[in-house]
N, C-alpha and C positions, 0 to 999 in steps of 0.2 A: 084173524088170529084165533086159534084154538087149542084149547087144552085135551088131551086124549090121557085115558085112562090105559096103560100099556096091559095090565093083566083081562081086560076086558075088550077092547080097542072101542071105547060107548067113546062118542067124539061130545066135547062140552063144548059150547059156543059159549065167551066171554062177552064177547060186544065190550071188551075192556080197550085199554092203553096198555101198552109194556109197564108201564111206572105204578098201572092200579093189580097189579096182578096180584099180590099180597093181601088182598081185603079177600080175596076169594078163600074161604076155609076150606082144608082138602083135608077126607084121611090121610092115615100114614099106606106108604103102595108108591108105587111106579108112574112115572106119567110121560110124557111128550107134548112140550110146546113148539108148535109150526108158527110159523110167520112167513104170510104168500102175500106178497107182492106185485104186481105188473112192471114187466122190465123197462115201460116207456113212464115209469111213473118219479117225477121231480129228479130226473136228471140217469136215474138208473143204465138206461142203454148204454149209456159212457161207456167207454173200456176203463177209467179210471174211477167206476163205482165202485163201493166196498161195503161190507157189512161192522159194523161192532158189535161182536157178542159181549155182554153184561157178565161181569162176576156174579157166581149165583149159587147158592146152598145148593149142593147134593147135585151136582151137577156132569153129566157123561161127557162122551165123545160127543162133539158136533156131526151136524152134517151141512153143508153150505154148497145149493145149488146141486145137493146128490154127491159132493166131493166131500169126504168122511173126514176130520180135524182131531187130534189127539188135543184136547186143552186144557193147558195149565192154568192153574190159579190166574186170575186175576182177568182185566177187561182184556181183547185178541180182535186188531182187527185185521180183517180177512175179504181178499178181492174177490168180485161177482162174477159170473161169469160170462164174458162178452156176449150180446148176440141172445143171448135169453130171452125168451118170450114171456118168465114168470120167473120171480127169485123166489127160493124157497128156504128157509133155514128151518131145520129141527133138533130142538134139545130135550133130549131126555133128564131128568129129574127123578130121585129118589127122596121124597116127602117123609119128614119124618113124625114123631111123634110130639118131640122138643118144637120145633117149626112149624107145622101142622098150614103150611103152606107154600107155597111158590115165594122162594124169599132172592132179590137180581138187587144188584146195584143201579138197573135204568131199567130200560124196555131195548130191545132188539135196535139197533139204528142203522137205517141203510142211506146211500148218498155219498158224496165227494168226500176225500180225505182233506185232513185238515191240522195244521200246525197247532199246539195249545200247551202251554205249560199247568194248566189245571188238570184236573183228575186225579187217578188213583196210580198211584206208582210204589214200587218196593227203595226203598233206604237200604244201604248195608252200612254195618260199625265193626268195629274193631269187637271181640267179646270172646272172652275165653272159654265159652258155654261149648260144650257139641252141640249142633242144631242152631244154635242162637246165632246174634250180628244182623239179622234181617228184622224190618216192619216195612204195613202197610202206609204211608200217607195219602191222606186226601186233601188237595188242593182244590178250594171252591171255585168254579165257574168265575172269573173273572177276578180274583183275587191277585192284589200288589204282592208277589212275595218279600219285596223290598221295604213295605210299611210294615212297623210291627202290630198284632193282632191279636186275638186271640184261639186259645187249642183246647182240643178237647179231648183227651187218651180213653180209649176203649178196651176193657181187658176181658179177654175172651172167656167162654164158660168152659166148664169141666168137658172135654170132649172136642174144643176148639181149636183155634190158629189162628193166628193173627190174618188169616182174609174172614174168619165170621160176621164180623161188621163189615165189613166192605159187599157183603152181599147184602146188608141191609137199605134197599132206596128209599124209606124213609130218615135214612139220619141222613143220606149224602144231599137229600134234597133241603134236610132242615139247614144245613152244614152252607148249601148254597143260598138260602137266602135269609141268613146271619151270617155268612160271611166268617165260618169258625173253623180252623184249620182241623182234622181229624190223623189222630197218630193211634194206628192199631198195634202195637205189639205181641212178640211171641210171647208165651208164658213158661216155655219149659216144658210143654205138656200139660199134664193135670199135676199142679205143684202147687195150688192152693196159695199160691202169691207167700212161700215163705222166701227168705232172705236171696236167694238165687236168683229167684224170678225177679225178685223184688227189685233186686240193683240191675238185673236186666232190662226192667223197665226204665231206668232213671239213664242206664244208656240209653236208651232209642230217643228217649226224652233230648237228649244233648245233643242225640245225630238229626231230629227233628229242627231241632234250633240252627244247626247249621246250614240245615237245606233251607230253611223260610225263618224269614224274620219272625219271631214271637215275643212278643212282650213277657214279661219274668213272671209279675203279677198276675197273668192271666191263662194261668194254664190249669184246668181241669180234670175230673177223671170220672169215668163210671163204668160200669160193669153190670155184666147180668146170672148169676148163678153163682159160679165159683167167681167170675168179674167181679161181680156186685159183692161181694165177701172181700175179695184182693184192692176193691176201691174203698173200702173203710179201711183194711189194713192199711196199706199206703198212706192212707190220709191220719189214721191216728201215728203213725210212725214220724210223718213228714207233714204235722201240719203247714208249716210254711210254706211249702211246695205246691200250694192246690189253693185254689180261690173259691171253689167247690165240692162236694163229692156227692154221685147220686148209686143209689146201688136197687137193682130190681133182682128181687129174689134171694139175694144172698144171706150167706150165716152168719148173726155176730158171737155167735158163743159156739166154738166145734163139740159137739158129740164127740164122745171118744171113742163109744162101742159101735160108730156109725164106719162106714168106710174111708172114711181120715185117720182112721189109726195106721194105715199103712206109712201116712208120709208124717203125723203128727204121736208122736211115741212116747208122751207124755204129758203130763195136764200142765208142766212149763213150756213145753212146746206150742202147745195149743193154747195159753195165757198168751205168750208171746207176741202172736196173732188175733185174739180176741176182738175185734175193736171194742165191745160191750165194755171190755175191766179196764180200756184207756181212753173212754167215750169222752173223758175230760180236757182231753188234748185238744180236743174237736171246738174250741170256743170263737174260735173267729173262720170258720170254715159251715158255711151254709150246707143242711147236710138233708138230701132228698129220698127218699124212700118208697119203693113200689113193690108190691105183693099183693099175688093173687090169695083172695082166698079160699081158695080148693087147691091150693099148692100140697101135696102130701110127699112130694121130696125134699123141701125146706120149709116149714111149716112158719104159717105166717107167723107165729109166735117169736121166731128170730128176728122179724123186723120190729114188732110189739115192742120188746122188751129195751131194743136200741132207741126209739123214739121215745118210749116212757123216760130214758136214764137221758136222754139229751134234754128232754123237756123241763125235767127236773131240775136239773143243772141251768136253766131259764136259755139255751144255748137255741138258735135256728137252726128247726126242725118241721119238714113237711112229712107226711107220711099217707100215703094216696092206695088205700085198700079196695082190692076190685073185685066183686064180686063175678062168678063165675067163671076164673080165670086159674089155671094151676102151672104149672112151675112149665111156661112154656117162649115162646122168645117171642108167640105175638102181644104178649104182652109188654117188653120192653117197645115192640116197634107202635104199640098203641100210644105211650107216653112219650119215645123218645127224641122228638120234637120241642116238646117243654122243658129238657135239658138241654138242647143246643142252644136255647133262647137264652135261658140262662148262664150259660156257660159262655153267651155272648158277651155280657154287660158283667160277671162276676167279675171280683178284682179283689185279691189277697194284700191284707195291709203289711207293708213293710215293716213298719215299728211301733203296735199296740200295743200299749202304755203297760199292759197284762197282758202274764204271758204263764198257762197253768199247762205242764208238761208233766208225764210220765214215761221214765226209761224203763223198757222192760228189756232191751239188751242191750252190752256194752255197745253196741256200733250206734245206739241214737241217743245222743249225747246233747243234741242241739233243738233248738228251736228261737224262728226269729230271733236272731243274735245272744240267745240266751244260752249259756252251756255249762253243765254241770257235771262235778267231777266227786262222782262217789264215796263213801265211808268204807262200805264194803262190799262184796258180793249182794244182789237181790236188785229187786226194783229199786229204783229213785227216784223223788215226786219232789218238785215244786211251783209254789204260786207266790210271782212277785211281780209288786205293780210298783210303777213311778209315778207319785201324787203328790201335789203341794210340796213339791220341792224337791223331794228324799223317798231316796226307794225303803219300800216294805216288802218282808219277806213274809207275804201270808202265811203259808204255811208250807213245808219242808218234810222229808223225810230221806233217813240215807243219804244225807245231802254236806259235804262237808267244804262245798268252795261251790260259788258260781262269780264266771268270768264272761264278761260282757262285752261286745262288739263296740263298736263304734256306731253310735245312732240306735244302740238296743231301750228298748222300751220310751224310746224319744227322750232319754234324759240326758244331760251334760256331760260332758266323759269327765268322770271322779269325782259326779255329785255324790253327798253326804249318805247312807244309810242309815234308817232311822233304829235308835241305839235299842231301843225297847220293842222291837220288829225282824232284831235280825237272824233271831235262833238259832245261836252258834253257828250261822253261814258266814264265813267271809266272801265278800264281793271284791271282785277285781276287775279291771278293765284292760282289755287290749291295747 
């Protein structure tokens, strides 16, 4: 196997695997990766050998055996040519700046075809979006889709689609030995995960559940750039929804005079999404953090400022600063490993006895069975726990009724509220 330099044609010998191909650091430029094989080699002379070409960032026309492939997204497999004395496959790659590598969901695979319901496949949903109704899933190698499991949502960066992660082979291989189901969504373009994107992703989430059993409690999220921004928003909007969030690179406070003023048009716009001003929602959601720093496009200062306000709040919070590393995706594929793990065993509590929420728009209204119904226009913030019998309303704002689920905050449905606790909330039950 070897990597060629297309504006030079200087041939690089890897002495690699297909799957190590990512550890190789490349400028940004042109390349071509070959893959020569001997046609008597583990079964190839078959007339029923095939090749599988990998999903892969920046990725051209094939060419398989000298016979040239127009290829669309996602993995393509493609029969050998009978009779061959040598199979050759070559793909061309445009290395970017952002990836600064050769980034495939596997390595090259040649050999007999084969039945599997694992892999990477497209989902369609119903979605009133233009462009939208479509994601990526990945089914792990040997995965019960019939036992419920655990997922893990990945939301793609500024400049993305939902196959970005699907080029990445180290999450598909962390994903295969945790055993954690992977849902890529579209984001709308570059939409910075506001409310469009947002409920688009909560569809793919539901079409995800239908294809493969998932457990409720155990569904995750992370992201890397705009991702990693749209995976705290999500998760401050929808804490109950996430058993984790891990975000590399992203913003938790938008700059206004930054290139978010196109889609963010004022500083309630951009509050709306801050996670930083609803960092408090975040109290039972494990929240993990990765930044380069020599990042000069989101400057590590935006993850700083999130980890100091989680920390503060006594709330779990990692934050993994890496030196010599700037706003670029091998840096998520350095860590992203330690979030499938955890994303393996995470597990979002049903009914935490506390439950401290901020609405910054009328549409989130909720958390773990807690729902609050406004005074008037603006935010609305409450912290109420059930202890020793009788719920307490910590503390309120804007807050003039909250009405409670069945099984919210573990207490008895029409236990007492405590009289000297309740500041001017009335509580009700479903």
């Amino acid at each position: 196997m070897t990597i060629r330099a297309q504006a030079t044609q200087a041939r690089v010998a890897t002495g690699r695997s297909g799957d190590d191909l990512a550890q190789i650091k490349l400028p940004a430029g042109a390349y071509v990766l070959t893959v020569d094989a001997p046609g008597d080699a583990a079964g190839l002379e078959a007339p029923s050998a095939f090749a599988e070409i990998p999903e892969c960032a920046g990725r051209g026309s094939v060419t398989v055996d000298g016979d040239a492939i127009s290829m669309p997204h996602g993995p393509l497999v493609v029969r050998l040519r009978a009779g061959a004395s040598r199979h050759i496959v070559e793909m061309p790659f445009v290395v970017t700046g952002y990836e600064q590598r050769i980034a495939c969901s596997a390595g090259v695979a040649l050999g007999a075809l084969e039945t599997s319901v694992d892999g990477l496949r497209v989902i369609d949903f119903a979605s009133p979006e233009a462009g939208g109704g479509h994601a990526v899933l990945y089914v792990p190698r040997g995965h019960d889709v019939r036992a419920p499991g655990a997922m893990l949502v990945g939301l793609h960066p500024w400049g993305g689609s939902m196959w970005t992660y699907a080029a990445m082979g180290e999450l598909l291989r962390a994903a295969d030995a945790s055993d954690v189901v992977l849902l890529m969504p579209g984001g709308l373009g570059n939409s910075l995960y506001t409310a469009r994107a947002e409920r688009e992703v909560f569809r793919a989430i539901t079409a995800a559940r239908a294809a493969v059993a998932i457990e409720p409690q155990r569904t995750s999220v992370w992201g890397a750039s705009m991702g990693g921004a749209g995976a705290t928003t999500l998760a401050v909007h929808h804490p109950d929804a996430f058993a984790m969030v891990a975000s590399f690179f992203g913003d938790s406070e938008y700059d206004l005079s930054t290139y978010v003023r196109s889609i963010l048009r004022s500083p309630a716009e951009a509050h709306a999404v801050n996670s930083l001003e609803l960092a408090a929602n975040l109290r039972h959601v494990p929240t993990r953090l990765f930044h380069g720093e020599d990042d000069h496009v989101s400057p590590i200062a935006q993850s700083e400022r999130l980890a100091g306000e989680l920390s503060r709040l006594g709330y779990a919070v990692t934050f993994a600063r890496a030196p010599g590393f700037g706003h670029s995706g091998a840096l998520a594929a350095k860590f992203i490993a330690d979030v499938v793990r955890e994303a393996a065993t995470a597990r979002a509590p049903t009914h935490p006895a506390r439950v401290t929420f901020t609405s910054a728009r009328p549409e989130d209204e909720s958390a773990y069975g807690v729902r609050l119904t406004r005074r008037s226009a603006g935010d609305a913030f409450v912290d109420v726990e059930y202890m020793q019998g009788s719920l307490r309303v910590r503390a309120a704002r804007n807050v003039e009724q909250l009405t409670l689920a069945r099984g919210a905050l573990g207490a008895p449905r029409g236990c007492a509220t405590s009289a000297d606790s309740a500041r001017g909330v009335s509580v009700w039950w479903d």
